[in-house]
BALOBA-1460 file (C-alpha; in Angstrom, 3 decimals):
// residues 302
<rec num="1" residu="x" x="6.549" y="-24.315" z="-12.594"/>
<rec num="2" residu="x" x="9.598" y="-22.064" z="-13.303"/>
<rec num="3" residu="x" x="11.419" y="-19.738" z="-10.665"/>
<rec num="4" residu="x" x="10.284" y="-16.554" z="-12.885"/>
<rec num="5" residu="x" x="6.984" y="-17.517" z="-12.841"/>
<rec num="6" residu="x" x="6.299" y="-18.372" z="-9.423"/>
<rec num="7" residu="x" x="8.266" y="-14.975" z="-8.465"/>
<rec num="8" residu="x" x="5.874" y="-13.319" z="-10.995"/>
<rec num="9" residu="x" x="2.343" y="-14.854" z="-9.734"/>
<rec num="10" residu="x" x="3.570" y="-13.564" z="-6.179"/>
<rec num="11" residu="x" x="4.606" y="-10.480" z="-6.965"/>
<rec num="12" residu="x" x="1.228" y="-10.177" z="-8.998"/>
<rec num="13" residu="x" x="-0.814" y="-11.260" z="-6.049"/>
<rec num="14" residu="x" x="0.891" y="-8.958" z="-3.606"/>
<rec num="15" residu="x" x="0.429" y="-6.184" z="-5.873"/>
<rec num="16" residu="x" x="-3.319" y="-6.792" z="-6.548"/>
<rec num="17" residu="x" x="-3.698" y="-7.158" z="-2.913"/>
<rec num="18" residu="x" x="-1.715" y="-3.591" z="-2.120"/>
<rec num="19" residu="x" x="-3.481" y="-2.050" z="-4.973"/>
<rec num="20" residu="x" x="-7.050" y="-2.568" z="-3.335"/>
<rec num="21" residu="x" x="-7.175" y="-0.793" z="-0.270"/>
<rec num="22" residu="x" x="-4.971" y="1.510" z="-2.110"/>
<rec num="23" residu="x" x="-7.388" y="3.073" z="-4.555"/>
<rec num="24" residu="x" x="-9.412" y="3.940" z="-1.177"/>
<rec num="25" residu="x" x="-6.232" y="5.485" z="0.815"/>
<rec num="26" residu="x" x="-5.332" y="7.426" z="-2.900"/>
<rec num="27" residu="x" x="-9.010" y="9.190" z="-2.993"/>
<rec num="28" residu="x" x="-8.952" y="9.920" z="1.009"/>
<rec num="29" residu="x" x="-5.569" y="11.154" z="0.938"/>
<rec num="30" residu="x" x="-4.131" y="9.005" z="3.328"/>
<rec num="31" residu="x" x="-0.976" y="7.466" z="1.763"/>
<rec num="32" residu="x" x="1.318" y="9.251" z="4.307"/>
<rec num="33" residu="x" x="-0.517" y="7.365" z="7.047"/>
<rec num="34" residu="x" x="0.262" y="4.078" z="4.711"/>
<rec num="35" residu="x" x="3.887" y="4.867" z="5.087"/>
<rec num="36" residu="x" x="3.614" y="4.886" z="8.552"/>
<rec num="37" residu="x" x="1.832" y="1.588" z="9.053"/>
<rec num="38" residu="x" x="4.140" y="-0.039" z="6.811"/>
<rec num="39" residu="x" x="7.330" y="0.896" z="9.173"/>
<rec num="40" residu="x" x="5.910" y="0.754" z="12.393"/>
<rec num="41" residu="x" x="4.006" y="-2.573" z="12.058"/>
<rec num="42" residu="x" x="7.591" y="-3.663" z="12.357"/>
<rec num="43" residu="x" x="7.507" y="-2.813" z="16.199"/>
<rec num="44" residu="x" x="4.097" y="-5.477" z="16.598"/>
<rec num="45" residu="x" x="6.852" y="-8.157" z="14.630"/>
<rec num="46" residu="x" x="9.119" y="-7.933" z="17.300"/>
<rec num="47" residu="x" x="7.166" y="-7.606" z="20.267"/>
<rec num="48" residu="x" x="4.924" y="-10.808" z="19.223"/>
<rec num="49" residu="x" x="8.513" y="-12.579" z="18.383"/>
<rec num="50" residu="x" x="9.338" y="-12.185" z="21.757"/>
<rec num="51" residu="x" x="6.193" y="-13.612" z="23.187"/>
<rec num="52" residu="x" x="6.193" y="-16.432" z="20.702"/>
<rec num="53" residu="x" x="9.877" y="-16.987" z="20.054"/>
<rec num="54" residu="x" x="8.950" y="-18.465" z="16.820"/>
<rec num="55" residu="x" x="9.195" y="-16.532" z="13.262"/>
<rec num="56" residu="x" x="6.297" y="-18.799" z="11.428"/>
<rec num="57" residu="x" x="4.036" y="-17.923" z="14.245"/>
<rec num="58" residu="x" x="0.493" y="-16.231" z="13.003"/>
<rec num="59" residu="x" x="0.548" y="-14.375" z="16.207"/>
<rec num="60" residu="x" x="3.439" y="-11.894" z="14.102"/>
<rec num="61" residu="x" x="0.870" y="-11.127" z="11.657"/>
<rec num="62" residu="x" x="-1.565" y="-10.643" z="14.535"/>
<rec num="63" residu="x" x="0.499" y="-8.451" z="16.856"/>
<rec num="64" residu="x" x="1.859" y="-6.403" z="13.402"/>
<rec num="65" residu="x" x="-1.894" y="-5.917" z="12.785"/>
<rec num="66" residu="x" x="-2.625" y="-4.572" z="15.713"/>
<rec num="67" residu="x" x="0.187" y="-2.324" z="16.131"/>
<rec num="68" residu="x" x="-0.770" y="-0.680" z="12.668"/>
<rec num="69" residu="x" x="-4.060" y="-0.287" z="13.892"/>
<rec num="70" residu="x" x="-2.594" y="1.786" z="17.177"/>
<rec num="71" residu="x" x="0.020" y="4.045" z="14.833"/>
<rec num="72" residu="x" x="-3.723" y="5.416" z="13.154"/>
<rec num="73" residu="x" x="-5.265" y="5.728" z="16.721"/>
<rec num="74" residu="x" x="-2.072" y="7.126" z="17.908"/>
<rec num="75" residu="x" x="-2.266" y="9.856" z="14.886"/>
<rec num="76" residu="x" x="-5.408" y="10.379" z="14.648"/>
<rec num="77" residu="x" x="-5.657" y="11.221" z="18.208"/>
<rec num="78" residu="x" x="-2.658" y="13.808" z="18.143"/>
<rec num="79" residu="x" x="-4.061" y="15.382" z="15.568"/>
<rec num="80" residu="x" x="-7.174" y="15.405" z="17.197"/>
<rec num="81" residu="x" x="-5.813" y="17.779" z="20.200"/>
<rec num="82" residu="x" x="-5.219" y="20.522" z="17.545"/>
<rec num="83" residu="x" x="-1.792" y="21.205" z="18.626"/>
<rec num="84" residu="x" x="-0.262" y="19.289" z="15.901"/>
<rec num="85" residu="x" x="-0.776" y="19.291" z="11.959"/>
<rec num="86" residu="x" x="-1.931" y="16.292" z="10.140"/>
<rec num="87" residu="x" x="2.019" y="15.996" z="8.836"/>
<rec num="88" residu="x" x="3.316" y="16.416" z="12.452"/>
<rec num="89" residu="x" x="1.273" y="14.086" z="14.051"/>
<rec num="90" residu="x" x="2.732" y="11.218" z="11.845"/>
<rec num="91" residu="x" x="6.056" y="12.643" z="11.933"/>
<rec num="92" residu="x" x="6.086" y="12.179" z="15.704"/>
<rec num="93" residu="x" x="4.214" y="8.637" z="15.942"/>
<rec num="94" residu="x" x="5.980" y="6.847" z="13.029"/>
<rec num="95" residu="x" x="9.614" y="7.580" z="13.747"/>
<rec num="96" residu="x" x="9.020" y="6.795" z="17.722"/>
<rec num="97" residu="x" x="7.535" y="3.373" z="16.745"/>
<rec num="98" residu="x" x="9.893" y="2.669" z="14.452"/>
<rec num="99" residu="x" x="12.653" y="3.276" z="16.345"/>
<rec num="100" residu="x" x="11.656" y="1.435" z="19.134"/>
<rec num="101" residu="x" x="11.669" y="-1.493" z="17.054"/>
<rec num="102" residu="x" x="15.014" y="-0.712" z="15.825"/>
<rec num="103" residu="x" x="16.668" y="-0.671" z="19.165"/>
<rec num="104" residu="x" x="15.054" y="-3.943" z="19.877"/>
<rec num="105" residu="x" x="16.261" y="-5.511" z="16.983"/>
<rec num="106" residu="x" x="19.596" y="-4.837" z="17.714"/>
<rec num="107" residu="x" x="19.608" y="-4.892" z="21.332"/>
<rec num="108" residu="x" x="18.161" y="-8.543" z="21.588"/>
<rec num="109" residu="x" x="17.510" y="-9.996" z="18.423"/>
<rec num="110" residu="x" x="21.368" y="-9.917" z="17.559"/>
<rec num="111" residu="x" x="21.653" y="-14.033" z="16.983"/>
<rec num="112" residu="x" x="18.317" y="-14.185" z="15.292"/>
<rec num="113" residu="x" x="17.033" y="-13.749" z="11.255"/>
<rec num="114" residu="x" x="14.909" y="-11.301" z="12.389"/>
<rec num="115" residu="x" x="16.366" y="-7.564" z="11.270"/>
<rec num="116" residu="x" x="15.506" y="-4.372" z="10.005"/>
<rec num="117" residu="x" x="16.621" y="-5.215" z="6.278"/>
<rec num="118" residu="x" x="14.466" y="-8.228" z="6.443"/>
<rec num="119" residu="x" x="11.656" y="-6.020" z="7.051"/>
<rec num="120" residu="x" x="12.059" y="-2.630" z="4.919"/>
<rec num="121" residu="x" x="13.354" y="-4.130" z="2.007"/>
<rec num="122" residu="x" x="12.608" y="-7.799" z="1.616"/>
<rec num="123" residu="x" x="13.378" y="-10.021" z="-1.702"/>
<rec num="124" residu="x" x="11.230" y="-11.692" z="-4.054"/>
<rec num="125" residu="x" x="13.837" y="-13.854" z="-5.824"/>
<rec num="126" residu="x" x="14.086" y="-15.744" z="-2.491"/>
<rec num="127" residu="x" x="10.322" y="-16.070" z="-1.689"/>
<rec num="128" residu="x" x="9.629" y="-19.574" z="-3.793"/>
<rec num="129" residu="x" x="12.285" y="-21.540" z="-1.757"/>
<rec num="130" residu="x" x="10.467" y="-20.497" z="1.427"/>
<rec num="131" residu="x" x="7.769" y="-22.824" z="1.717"/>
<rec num="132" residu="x" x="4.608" y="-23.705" z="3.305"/>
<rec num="133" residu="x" x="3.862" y="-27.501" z="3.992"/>
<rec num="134" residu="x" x="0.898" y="-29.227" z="5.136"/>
<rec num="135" residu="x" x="0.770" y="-32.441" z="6.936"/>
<rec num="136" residu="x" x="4.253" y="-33.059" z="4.572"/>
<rec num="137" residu="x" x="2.914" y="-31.621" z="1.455"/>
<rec num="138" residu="x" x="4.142" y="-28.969" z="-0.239"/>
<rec num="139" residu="x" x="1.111" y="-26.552" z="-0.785"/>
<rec num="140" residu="x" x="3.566" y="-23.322" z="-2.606"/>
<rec num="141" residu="x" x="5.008" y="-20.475" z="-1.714"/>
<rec num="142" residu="x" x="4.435" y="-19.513" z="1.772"/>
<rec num="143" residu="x" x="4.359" y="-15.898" z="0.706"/>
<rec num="144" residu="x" x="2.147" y="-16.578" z="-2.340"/>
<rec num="145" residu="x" x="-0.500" y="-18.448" z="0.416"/>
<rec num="146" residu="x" x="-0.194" y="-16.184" z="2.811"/>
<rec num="147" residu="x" x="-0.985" y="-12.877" z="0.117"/>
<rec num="148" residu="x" x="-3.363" y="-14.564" z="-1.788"/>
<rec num="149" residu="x" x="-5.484" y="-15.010" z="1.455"/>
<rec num="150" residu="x" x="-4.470" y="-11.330" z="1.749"/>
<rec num="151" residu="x" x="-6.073" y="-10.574" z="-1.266"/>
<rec num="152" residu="x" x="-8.802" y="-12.466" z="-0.864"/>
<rec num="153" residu="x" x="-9.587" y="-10.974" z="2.341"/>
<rec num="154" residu="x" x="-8.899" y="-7.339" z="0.842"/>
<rec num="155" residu="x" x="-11.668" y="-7.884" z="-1.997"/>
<rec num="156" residu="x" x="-14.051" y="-9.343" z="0.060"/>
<rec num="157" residu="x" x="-13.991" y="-6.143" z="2.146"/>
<rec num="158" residu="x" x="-14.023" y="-4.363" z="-0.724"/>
<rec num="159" residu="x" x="-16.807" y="-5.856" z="-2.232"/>
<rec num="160" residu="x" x="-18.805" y="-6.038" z="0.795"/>
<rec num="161" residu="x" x="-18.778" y="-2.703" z="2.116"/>
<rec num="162" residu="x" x="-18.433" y="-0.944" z="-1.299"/>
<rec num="163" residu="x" x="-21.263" y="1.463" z="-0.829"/>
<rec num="164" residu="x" x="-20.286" y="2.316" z="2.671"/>
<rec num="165" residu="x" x="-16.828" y="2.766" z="1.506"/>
<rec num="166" residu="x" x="-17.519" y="4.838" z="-1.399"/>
<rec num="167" residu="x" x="-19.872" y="7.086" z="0.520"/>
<rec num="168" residu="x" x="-17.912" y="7.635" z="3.541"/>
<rec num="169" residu="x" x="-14.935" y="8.298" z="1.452"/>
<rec num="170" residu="x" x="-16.592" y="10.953" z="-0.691"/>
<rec num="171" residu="x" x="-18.714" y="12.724" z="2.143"/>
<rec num="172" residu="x" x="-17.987" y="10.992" z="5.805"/>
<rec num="173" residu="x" x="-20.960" y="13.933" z="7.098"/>
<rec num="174" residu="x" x="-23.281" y="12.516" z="4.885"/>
<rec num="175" residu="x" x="-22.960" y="9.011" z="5.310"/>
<rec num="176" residu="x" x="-22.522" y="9.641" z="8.902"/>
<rec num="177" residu="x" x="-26.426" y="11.284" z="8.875"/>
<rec num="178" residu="x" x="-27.571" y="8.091" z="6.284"/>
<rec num="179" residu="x" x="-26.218" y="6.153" z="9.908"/>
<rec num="180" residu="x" x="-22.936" y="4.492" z="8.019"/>
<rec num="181" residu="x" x="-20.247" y="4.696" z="10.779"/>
<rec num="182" residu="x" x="-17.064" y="7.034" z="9.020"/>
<rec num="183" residu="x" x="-14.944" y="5.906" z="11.927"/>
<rec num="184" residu="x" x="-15.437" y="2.021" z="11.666"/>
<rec num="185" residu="x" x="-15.200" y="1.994" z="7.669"/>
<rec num="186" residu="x" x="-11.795" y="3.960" z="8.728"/>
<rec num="187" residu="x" x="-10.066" y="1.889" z="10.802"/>
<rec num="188" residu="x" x="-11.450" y="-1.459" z="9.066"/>
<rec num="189" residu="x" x="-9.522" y="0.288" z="6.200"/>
<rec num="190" residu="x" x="-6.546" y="0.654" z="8.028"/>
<rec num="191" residu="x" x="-6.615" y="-3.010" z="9.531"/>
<rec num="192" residu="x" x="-6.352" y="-3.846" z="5.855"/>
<rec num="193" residu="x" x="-3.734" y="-1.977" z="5.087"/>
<rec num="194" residu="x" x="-1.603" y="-3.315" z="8.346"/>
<rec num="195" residu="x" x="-2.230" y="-6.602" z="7.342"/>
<rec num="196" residu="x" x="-1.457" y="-6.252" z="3.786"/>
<rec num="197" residu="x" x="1.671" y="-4.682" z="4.529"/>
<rec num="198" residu="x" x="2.410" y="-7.120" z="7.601"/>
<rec num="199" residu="x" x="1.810" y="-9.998" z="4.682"/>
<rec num="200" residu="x" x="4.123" y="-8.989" z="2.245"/>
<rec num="201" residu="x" x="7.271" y="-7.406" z="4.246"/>
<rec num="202" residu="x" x="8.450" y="-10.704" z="3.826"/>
<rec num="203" residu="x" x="8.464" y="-10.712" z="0.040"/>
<rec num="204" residu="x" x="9.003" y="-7.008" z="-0.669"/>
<rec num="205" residu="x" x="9.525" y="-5.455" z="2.542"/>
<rec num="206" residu="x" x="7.298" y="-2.457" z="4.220"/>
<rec num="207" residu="x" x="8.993" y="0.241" z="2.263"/>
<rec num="208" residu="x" x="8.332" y="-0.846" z="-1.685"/>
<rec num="209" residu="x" x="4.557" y="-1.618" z="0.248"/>
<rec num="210" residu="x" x="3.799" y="1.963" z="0.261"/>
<rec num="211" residu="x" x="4.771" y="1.911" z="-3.626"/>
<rec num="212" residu="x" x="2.856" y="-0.823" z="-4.411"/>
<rec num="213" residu="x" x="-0.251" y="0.818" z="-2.329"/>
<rec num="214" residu="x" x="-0.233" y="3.952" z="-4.198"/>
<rec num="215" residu="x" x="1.236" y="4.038" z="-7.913"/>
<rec num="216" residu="x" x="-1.722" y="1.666" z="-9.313"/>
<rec num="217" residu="x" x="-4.534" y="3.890" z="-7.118"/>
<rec num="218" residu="x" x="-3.244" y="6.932" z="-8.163"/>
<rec num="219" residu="x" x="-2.567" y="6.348" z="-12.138"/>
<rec num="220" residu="x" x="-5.932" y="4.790" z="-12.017"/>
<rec num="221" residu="x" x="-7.260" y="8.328" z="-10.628"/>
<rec num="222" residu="x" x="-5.331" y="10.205" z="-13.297"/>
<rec num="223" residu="x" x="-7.735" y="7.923" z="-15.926"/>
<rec num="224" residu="x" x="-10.722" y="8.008" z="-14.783"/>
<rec num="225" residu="x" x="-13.975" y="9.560" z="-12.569"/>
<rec num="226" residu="x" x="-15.257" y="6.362" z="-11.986"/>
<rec num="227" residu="x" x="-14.855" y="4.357" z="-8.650"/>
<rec num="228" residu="x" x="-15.360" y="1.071" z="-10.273"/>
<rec num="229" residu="x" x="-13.598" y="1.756" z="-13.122"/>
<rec num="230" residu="x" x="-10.731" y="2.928" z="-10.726"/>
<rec num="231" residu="x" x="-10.334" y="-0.151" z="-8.708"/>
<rec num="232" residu="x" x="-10.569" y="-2.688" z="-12.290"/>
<rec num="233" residu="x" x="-7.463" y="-0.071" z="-13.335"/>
<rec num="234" residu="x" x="-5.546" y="0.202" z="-10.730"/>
<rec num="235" residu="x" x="-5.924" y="-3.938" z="-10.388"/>
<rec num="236" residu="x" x="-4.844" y="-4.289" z="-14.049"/>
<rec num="237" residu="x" x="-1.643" y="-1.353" z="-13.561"/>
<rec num="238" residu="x" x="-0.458" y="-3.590" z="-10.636"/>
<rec num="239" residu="x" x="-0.341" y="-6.796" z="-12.649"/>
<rec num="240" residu="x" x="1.393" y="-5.337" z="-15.471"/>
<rec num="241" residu="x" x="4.082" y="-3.606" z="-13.510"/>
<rec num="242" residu="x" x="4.731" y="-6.551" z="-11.997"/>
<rec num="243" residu="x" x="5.064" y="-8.856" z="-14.847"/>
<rec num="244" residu="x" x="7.300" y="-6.086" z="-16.400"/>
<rec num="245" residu="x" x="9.412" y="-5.510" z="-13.299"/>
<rec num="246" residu="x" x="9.684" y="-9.452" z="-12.890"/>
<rec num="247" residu="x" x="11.033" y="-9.452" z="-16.214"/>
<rec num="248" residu="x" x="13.055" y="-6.510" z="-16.726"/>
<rec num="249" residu="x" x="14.718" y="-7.528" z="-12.891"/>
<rec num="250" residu="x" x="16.113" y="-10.755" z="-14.665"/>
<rec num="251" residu="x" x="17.184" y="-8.800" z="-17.542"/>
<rec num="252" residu="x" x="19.076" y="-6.709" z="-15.907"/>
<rec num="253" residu="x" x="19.752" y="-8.541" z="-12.745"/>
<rec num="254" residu="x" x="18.178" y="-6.386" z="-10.169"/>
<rec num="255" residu="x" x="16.229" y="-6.131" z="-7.313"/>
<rec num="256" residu="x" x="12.915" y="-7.694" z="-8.352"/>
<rec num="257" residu="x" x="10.821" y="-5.462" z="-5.844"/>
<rec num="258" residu="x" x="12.950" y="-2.402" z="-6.616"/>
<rec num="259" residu="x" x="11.859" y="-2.933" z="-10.419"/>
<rec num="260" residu="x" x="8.839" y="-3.519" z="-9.978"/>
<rec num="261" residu="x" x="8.650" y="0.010" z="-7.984"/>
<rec num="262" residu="x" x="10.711" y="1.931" z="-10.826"/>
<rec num="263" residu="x" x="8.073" y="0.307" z="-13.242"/>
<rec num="264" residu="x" x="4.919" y="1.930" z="-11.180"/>
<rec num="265" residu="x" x="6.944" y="4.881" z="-10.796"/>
<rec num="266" residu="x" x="7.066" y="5.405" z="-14.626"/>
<rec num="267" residu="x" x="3.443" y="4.000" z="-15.447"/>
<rec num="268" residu="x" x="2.581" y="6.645" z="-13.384"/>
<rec num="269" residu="x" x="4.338" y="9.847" z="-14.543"/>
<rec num="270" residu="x" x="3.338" y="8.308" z="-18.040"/>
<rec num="271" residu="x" x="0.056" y="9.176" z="-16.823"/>
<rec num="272" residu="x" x="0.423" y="12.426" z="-14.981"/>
<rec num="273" residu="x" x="1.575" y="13.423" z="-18.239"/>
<rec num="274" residu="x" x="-0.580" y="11.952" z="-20.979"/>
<rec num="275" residu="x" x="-4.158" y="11.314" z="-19.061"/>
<rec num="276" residu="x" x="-6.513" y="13.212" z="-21.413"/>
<rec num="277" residu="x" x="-8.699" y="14.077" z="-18.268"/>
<rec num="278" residu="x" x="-6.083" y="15.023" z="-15.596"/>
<rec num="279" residu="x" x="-2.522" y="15.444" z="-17.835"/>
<rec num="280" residu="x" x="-0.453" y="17.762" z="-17.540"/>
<rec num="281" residu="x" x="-0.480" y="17.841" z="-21.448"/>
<rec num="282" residu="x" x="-4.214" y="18.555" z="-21.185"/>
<rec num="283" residu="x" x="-4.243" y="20.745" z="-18.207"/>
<rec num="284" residu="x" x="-1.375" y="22.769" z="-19.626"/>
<rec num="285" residu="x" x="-3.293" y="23.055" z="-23.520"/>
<rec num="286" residu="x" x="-6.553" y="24.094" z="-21.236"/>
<rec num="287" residu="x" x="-5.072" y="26.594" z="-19.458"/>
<rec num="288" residu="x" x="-3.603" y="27.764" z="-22.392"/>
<rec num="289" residu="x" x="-6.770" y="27.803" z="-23.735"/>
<rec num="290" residu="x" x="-8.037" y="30.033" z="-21.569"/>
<rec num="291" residu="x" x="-6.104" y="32.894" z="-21.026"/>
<rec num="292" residu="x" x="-6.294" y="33.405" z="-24.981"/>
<rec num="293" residu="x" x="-9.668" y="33.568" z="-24.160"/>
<rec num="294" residu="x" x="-9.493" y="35.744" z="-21.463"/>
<rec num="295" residu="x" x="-6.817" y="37.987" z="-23.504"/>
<rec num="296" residu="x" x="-9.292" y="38.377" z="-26.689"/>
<rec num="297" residu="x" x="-11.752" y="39.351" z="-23.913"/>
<rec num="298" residu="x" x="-9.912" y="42.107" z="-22.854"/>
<rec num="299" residu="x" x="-8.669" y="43.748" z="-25.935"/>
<rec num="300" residu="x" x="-12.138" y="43.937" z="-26.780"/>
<rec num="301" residu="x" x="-13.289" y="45.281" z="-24.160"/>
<rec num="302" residu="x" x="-10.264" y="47.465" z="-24.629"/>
């Protein structure tokens, strides 16, 4: 198998499996609280490192779970006290966890490949030389293994608690009086997304996550009504931006990840624009429409 395509399957698993609990964070307007997960998960990394000592340890991925997990407590319970708007609340949680990290990083972590560029920005073309062994044989990409259990996990949640997702999402009082639990479909939500975003730091770091969590869920909402029909989009968007990124990166010799979040970028302004339901082409012909309407109205009445 070829360098390009072994970048490309990863990058097309990673994006399937940020796309997924994306749709979900898209419809419940969330993605800010994304963002935030995807930096301060970065504080769990380092704590766990320091209790492990070892990079390869699963205990990383648990710790950077858990900490996501805590940043949407943390919020949710600011915001709760009424003192603080929705925007606030992250604005005060995310940057203090973050930074925390930060200082860690460079206070104790100085002789170690453990930094903050590993983290936010992460690199694709280096992924398939990292990888993950078995009793001495060579099993792939240890970022490709690792996301593709990811992924697996992400749409068996998905596909499991679909109903209780899609009601909860669309009217949390009423599922909470059919006896579905808002709060646990939440934060079982949010667990994905820290893990998802723990997962693939390594291949295209916690910032392009957030990118790769919301461009496919949100030009899939500019298409379509449908919830079903909005996950099978948004899954198809993510795998062609990233085989288009993947290739237009080599063309041009660029950052793989980077592309691939210019290309979701543009798939989804392409959309904002054209969507014959929610375009701004449409919207702007409709409303249009209307005021002629409303002007012939009045000079007759007139």
């Amino acid at each position: 198998m070829s360098i390009i395509t072994e970048i490309t399957l990863i990058a097309v698993v990673v994006s399937i499996a940020c796309a997924l609990p994306g749709v979900f964070l898209v419809l419940r307007g969330t993605t800010m609280v994304s963002d935030a997960i995807t930096h301060t998960v970065l504080l769990g990394i380092v704590i766990a490192f320091f209790i492990t000592r070892d990079l390869n340890s699963p205990l990383l991925l648990i710790g950077a779970t858990l900490t996501g997990v805590f940043t949407v407590w943390a919020i949710e319970a600011l915001q709760r006290t009424k003192l603080l708007g929705d925007d606030a609340a992250i604005g005060v949680v995310f940057p203090l966890f973050f930074s925390i990290a930060i200082i860690l990083i460079t206070r104790f972590t100085g002789d170690i490949h453990l930094d903050q560029d590993t983290v936010l920005m992460g690199e694709l073309a280096f992924a398939p030389f990292r990888r993950l062994t078995v009793f001495g044989i060579d099993i792939g990409a240890r970022a490709f293994v690792t996301m593709l259990v990811i992924l697996l996990i992400n749409t068996g949640f998905v596909a499991l608690f679909y109903k209780e997702l899609k009601v909860t999402t669309f009217d949390a009082a009423f599922a909470a009086a059919l006896g579905f639990s808002p709060a646990l479909i939440y934060y079982g939500l949010m667990t994905l997304v820290s893990l998802t975003a723990v997962g693939a730091y390594d291949s295209v770091g916690s910032i392009l996550v957030v990118g790769f969590m919301v461009g496919p869920g949100l030009t899939a909402y500019l298409l379509t009504h449908e919830l079903k029909k909005m996950i099978g989009l948004a899954v198809v968007f993510a795998v062609i931006n990233s085989v288009i990124g993947v290739r237009l990166a080599f063309a041009m010799d660029s950052s793989i990840a980077g592309m691939i979040a210019v290309v979701t970028g543009v798939t989804c302004l392409i959309a904002f624009i054209f969507s014959p339901k929610k375009g701004l082409i449409k919207s702007t012909i409709t409303r249009k429409r209307e005021q002629k309407i409303f002007d012939d109205k009045i000079k007759n009445i007139g």
